[in-house]
N, C-alpha and C positions, 0 to 999 in steps of 0.2 A: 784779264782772264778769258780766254776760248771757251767757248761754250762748245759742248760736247752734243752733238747730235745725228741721234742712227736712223736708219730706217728700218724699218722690221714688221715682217708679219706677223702678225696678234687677232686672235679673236677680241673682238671688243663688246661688251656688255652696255646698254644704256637702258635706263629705266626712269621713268617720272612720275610720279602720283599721281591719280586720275582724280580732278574736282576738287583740288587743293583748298582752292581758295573759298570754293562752297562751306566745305567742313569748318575751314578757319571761322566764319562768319558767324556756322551756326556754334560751334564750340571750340574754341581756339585751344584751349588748355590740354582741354582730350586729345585733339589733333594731333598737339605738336608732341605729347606723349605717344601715340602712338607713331608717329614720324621716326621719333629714336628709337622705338623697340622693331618697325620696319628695319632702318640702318645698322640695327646691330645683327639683324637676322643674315642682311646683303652680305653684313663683312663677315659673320662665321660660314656661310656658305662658299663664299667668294674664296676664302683664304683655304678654306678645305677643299677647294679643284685649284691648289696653286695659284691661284687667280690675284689680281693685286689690285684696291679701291684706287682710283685714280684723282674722282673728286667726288663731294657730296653737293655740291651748294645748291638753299634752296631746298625746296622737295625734289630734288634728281640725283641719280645715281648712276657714275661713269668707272668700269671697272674694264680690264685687258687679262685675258687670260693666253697660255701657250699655246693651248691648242682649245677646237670649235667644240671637242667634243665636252671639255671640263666647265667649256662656258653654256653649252645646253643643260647640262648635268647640275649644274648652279642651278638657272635660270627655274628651271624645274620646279629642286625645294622650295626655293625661294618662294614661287605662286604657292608651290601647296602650302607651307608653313603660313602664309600671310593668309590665305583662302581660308583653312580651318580656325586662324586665330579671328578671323572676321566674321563667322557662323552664327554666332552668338548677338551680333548687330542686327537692327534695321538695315535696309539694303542703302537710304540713303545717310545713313553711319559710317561704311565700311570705307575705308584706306585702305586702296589694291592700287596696284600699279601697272602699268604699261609698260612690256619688255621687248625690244629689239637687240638684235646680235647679228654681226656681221665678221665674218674673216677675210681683211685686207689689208695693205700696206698703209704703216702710220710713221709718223713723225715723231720719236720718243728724243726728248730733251735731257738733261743732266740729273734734274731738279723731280724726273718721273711724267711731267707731263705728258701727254700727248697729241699731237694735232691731225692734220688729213683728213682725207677721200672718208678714210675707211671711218674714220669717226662720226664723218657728217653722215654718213648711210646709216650706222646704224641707230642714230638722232632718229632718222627720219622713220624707219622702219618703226619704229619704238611709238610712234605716232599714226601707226597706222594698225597697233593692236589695239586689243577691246578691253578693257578693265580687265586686271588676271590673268590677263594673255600674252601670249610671245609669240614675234613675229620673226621669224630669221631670211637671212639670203640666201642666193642659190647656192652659193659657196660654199658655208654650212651645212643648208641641205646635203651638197655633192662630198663633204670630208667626213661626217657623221651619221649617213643614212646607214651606213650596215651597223651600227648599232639596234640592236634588238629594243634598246629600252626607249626611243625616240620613236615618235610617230608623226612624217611632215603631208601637210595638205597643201596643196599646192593652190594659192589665190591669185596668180596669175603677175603678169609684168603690171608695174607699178612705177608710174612718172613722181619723181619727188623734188622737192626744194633743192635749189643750187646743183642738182647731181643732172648732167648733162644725159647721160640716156637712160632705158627705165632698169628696173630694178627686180629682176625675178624674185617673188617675196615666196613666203610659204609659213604656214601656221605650225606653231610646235607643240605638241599636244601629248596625252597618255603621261604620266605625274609615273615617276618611280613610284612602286610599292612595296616593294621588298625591303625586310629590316637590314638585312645587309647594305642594300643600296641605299637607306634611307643613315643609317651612319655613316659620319661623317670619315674622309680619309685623312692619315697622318698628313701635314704638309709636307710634299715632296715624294709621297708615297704612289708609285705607278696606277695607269687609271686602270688600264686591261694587260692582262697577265701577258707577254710575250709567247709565240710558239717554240718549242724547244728550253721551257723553262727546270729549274735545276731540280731533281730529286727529291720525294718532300722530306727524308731524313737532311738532306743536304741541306734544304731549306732552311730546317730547325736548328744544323747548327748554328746557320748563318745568323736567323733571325735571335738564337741567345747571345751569341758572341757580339752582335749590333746591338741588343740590348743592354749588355753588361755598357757598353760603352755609352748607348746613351745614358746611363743612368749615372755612368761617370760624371758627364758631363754637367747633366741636371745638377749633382749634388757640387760641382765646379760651381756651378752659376748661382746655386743659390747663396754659396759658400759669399761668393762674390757681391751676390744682391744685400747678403746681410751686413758685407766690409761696407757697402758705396749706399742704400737704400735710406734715406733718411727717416727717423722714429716717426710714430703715430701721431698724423696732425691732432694738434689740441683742439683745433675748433675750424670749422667747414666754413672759409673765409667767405668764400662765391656764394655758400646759400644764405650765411648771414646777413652780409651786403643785400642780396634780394629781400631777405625777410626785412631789412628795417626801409627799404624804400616799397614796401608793398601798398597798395592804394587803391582804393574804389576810385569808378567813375560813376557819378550818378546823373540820371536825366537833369537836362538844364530845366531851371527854373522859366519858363516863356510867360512874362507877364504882359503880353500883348490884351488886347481885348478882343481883338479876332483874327488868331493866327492864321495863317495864309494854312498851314499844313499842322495839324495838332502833335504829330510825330516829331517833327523839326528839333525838338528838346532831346529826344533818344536817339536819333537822325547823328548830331553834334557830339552826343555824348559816346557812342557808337565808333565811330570817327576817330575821335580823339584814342578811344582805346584800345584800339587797335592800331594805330602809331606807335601808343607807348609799346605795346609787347613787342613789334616790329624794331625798337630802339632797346629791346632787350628786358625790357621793366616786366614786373610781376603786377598784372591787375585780372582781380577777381570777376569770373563769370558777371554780366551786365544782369543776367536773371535770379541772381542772387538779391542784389537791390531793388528790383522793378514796384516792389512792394511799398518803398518810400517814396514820401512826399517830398517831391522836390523844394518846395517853397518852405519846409520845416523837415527838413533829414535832422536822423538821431544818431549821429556820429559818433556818439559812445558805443552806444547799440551795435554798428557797426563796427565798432572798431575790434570789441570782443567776438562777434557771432564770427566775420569775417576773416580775422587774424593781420589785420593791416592797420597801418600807421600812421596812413594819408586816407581825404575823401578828399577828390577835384570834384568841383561841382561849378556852375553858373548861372547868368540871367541873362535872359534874352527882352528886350527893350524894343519899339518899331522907333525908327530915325530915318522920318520920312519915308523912301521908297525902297530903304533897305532895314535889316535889322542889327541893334548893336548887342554883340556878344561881349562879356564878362565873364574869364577865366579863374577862378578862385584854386587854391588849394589851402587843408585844414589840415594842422597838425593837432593829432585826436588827443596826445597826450599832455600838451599845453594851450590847445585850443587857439593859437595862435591863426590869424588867415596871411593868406599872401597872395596878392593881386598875380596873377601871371602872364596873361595878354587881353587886353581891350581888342574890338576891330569893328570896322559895320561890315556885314556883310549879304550877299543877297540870299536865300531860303533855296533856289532853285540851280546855284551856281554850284555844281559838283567839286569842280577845280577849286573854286577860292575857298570851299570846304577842307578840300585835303589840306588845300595848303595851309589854311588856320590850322587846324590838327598837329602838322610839323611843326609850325612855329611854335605851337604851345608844349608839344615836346621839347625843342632848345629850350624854352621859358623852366621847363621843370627841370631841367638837368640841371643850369643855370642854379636854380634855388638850392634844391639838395646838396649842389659843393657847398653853397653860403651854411644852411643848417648843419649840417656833416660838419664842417670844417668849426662850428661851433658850438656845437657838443664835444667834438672830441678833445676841444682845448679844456674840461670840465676837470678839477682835481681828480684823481683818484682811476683817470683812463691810459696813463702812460705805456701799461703793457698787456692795452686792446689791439691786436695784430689787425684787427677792424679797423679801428681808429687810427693806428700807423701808416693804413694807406692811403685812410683820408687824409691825414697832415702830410706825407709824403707828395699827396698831388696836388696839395696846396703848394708846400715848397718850389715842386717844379714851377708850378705857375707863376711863381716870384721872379726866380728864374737865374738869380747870383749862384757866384762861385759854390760859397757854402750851403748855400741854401739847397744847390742839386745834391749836394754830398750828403748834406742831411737825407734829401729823399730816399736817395742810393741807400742810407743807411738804415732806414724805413722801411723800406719795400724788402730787404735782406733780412728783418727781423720777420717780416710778415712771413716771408718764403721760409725761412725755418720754422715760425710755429704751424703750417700749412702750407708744404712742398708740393701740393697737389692744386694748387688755389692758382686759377688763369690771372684773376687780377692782380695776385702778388708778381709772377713771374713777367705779364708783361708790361707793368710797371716799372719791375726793374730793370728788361728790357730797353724800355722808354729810357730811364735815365740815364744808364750809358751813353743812348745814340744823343739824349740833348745834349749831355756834358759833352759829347764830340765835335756836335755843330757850332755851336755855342763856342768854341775857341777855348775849351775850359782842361782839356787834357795835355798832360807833358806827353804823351805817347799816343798820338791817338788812332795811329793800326794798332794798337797792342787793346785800346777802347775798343774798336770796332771788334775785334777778334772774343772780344769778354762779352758784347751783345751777341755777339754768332752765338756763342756758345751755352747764355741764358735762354735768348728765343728758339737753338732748337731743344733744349729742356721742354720748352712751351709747345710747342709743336708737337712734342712725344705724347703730349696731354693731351692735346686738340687739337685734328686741324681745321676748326669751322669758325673760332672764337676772333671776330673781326679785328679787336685791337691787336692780336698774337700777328693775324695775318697782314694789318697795315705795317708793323713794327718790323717784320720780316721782309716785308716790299721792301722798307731801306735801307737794309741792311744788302739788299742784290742789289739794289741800283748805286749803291758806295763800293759795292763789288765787280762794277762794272759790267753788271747781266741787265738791260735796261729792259729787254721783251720781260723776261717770267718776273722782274719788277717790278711792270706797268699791271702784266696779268693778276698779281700778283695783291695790289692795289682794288683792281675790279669785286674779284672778289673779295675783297674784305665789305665793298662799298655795297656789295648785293647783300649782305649779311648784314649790314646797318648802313644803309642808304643814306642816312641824316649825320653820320659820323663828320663831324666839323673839322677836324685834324687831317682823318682823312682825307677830304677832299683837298684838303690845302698843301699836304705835303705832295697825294699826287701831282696837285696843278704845279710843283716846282719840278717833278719830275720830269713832267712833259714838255718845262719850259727848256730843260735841261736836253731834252729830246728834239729842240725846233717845234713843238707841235702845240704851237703860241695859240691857236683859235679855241684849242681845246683845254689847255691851261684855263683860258679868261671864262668857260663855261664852269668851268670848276671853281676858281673865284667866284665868281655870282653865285652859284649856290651854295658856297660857306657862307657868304657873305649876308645872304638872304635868310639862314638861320641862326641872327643876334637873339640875343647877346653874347658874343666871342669872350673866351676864358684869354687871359691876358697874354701866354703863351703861346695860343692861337691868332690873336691878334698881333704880335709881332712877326709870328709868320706868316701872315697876309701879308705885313706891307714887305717882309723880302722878297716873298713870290712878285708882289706889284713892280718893286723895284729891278726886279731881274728881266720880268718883261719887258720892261720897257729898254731897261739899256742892252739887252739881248735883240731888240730892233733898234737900236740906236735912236732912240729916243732920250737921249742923255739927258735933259732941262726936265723934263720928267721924272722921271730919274730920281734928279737930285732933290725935287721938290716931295718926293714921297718919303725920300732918306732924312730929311732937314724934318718934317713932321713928325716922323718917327724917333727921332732921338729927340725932340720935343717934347713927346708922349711920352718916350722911356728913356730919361737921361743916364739912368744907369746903364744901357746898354752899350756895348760897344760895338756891337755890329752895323747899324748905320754909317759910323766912321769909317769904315775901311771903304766901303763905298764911296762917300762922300772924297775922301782926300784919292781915290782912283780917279774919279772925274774929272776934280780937279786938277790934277797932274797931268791929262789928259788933253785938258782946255788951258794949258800953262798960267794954272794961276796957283803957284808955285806958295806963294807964303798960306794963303787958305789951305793947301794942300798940307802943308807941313803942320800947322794947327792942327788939322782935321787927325791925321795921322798920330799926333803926340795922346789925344785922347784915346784912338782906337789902343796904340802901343800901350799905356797906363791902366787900361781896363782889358785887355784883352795880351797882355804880355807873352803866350807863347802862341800867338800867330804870327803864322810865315807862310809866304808864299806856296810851298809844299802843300802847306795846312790848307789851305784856300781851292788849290788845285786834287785834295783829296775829297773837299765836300762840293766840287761841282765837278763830278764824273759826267760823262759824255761822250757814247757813239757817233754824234752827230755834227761832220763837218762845219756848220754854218753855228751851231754853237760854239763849238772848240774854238772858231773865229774870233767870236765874241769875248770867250771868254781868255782869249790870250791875249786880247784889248785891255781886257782888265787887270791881269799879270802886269801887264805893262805898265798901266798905270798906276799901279800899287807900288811896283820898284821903283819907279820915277819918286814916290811919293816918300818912300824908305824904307817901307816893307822888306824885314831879312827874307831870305833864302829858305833858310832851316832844313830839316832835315827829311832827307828824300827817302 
């Protein structure tokens, strides 16, 4: 497939939250509620000057509009609407943002992104406004200064990052006021009226006669939205999910005798909970708890005042010259404990803090499939759409023929009682693309085409929802788009940076792309947050496996492939490996062994099949990987169907 890309002038919009990380600190929950009611403000303004969201990730916001003047004219409301909703705060409360806008030539891709000049300037611009302020280019300045409603200050040439000469900036200032101006326009509705415009009787026929039709069309659409719109979810699968994994963090218990630092306990505890939300989880304001005793928490107490289902709590111990930490979590409602991660570590070491933090986030995700997965097997939960897609991600993890079909059939029970639910859709998603890899489909472009067309369902719903956007990376990079794949990946990994899958399926992509140094960076940090879900770990060792025989490292290779079917005899996928090297290094009867198991477990792989799931731009792969063609046919790998 050709990737499709123009170049075109666009006003470009960039905005970022001023003190993000502050607010997160002092109140995380409020923040990131105010975050989304910021971003929907961006998108009804944006989309009312024509304007089109580019990306949100993060606290930033990247949008293109047609022209300089509709993206001032945004930029505008936008501060005043955010200014006036922030009035009401303390000054260090308030989420305002920093807006730069630039008109210059960008690089628009198929898929909507965009890159260039012009984007990096107005990055930088955007960085050199003041909280609630916008800073624009000269350009701007020179396409929208005879507007009457725009008022520019001129702050003089401005030298910025990566942009070769300076940058004429100027302040944009004076907020519409007018009710007129301050309502929003139809999309697609002209900004300023043309000279020589029609007659106002002429007008009004115009505008009844365009109305009759549109309203045609509206009552076409809805006509249609009520044939295609699926009924009223029974139950809000994504908030239930969060409500039953919701969880105190409470100060660790430091039973030192003289602690180096008295804080060290809310220091850790701190720490760890702000991972978890960063990993997506619901954990309750830290000054909600502060009142408990850490050495005797009342976890009942808690569990009601609170509305949560877990307390992580621990101890902290001295061990020698460092201290050991003890990660616990409680389930309030059978009182059950569950060890999560030991470490020693030192009071003053910031890094090996985080990095206990992460670990202890894999440790709980880890637990909750184990509890999840056994509750939900409980009599009487068969048609909890909850519960279905915790058995469903159990199934995958198993990872047989049936067993994904089961999922698939899981995840599709979930998405009808809850059409709106991210985790139903990219769940089902997910099973598609495994049952494709996996050697598991008689058709598997007609598989790939039925994941297209679940993840962009998902995508209609969100685009910020990391597993939606890892699931959609592989589905371009099987489509042979490897850039907005790779991009594609990025950010999913900014949205949950600890994401294990992710990391791992990227690293295959990039092994896939030659860009082997950065693969094994990504290995190590899946690897570094065990305990890996059993699916995950058979995808380490094919990413290991592929590195290595993608540098011809073949005795490597083999010995990571022999391990792996070791560990998972039911798989077939090490064999096809195994009996290609073989065949390779003519040892012809192993070969043919190796092959009769891949062929008996994995019955409709073929060559075809093999050459559809390692897609590749990149010469020195293609290399490689027609090495392995080769020695798959030697081995008796059919052909199949191209």
């Amino acid at each position: 497939m050709t990737d499709k890309i123009r170049h075109r002038l666009l006003a470009i919009l960039a905005a970022d939250a001023a003190g993000y990380s502050r607010l997160m600190s002092v109140d995380d929950m409020g923040t990131l509620d105010a975050l989304e009611t910021a971003r929907n403000t961006f998108r009804h303004h944006v989309e009312a000057e024509d304007g089109r969201i580019v990306d949100t990730s993060g606290d930033s916001v990247l949008a293109v509009f047609d022209t300089a003047a509709g993206a001032a004219r945004a930029a505008l409301l936008i501060q005043g609407e955010l200014r006036e909703r922030a009035e009401g705060l303390p000054q260090d409360r308030r989420l305002l943002f920093r807006v730069g806008i630039h008109l210059g030539d960008i690089v628009e891709k198929e898929d909507g992104t965009v890159y260039g000049d012009g984007v990096n300037i107005a990055s930088r611009l955007q960085a050199l406004a003041e909280p609630g302020a916008i800073v624009v280019s000269h350009a701007v300045e020179e396409t929208a200064s005879h507007h009457a409603q725009f008022d520019f200050k001129d702050i003089g040439e401005q030298r910025v990052k990566n942009i070769a000469k300076p940058v004429r900036a100027y302040r944009l200032s004076r907020p519409i006021d007018t009710a007129a101006s301050r309502a929003p326009r139809p999309r697609g509705a002209a900004s300023n009226p043309e000279p020589g415009r029609p007659h106002a009787a002429h007008r009004w026929r115009t505008w009844l006669a365009t109305g009759v039709i549109l309203v045609g069309a509206a009552l076409f659409a809805v006509g249609a939205a009520l044939r295609w719109q699926p009924s009223a979810p029974s139950v809000n699968i994504d908030e239930e999910v969060m409500a039953r994994r919701a969880l105190a963090v409470l100060a660790f218990n430091d039973r030192r005798q003289n602690p180096d630092g008295a804080s060290f306990g809310d220091d850790l505890a701190d720490a760890i909970g702000v991972q978890l939300q960063r990993n997506g989880m619901r954990v309750i304001q830290r000054s909600s708890t502060r009142t408990q005793n850490p050495a005797a928490p009342e976890f009942e107490r808690i569990g009601v005042e609170q509305h949560v289902k877990f307390v992580l709590n621990g101890r902290i111990t001295q061990s020698g010259e460092s201290v050991r930490v003890a990660t616990n979590l409680t389930e309030i409602s059978t009182g059950a404990v569950y060890r999560l991660l030991q470490a020693d570590l030192r009071p003053t070491d910031d890094l090996g803090l985080a990095r206990y933090a992460r670990l202890v986030a894999a440790a709980l995700k880890a637990r909750y499939f184990e509890i999840e997965t056994t509750n939900a097997r409980q009599p009487g939960r068969e048609k909890d759409p909850v519960d279905a897609i915790v058995l469903a991600l159990r199934d995958l993890d198993r990872g047989g023929p049936d067993d994904l079909q089961s999922a698939r059939h899981r995840f599709e029970f979930a998405v009808n009682a809850d059409p709106y639910s991210l985790d139903a859709v990219a769940g089902l998603g997910v099973a598609h693309l495994t049952e494709l890899y996996y050697f598991y489909s008689p058709a598997p472009r007609d598989k790939l085409n039925l994941a297209e067309q679940v993840l962009k369902r998902g995508l209609d719903l969100s685009q910020d929802n990391p597993h939606l956007l890892a699931a959609w990376a592989e589905v371009l990079m099987l489509q042979q788009q490897p850039e907005q794949s790779l991009w594609m990946w990025t950010r999913s990994l900014e949205a949950n940076p600890d994401d294990q899958g992710a990391h791992l399926h990227l690293a295959g992509a990039l092994v896939r792309q030659g860009r082997f140094a950065e693969a094994e960076q990504h290995v190590a940090q899946a690897s570094e947050l065990r305990p890996l879900l059993a699916r995950d770990q058979q995808w380490l060792n094919q990413v290991r496996a592929d590195l290595a025989f993608a540098q011809q490292r073949d005795d490597e290779a083999y010995e990571i492939l022999r391990n792996w079917s070791a560990a998972y005899p039911n798989s077939g996928r090490p064999y096809l490996m195994l009996a290609a090297i073989d065949a390779l290094h003519g040892r012809m009867g192993a070969a043919r062994i190796n092959m009769a198991r891949a062929r008996q477990m994995l019955p409709l792989g073929s060559v075809a099949y093999v050459e559809l799931v390692y897609p590749s731009s990149n010469p020195d792969f293609l290399a490689q990987r027609a090495r392995l063609i080769d020695g798959l046919r030697k081995a008796g790998l059919p052909e199949g169907d191209r």
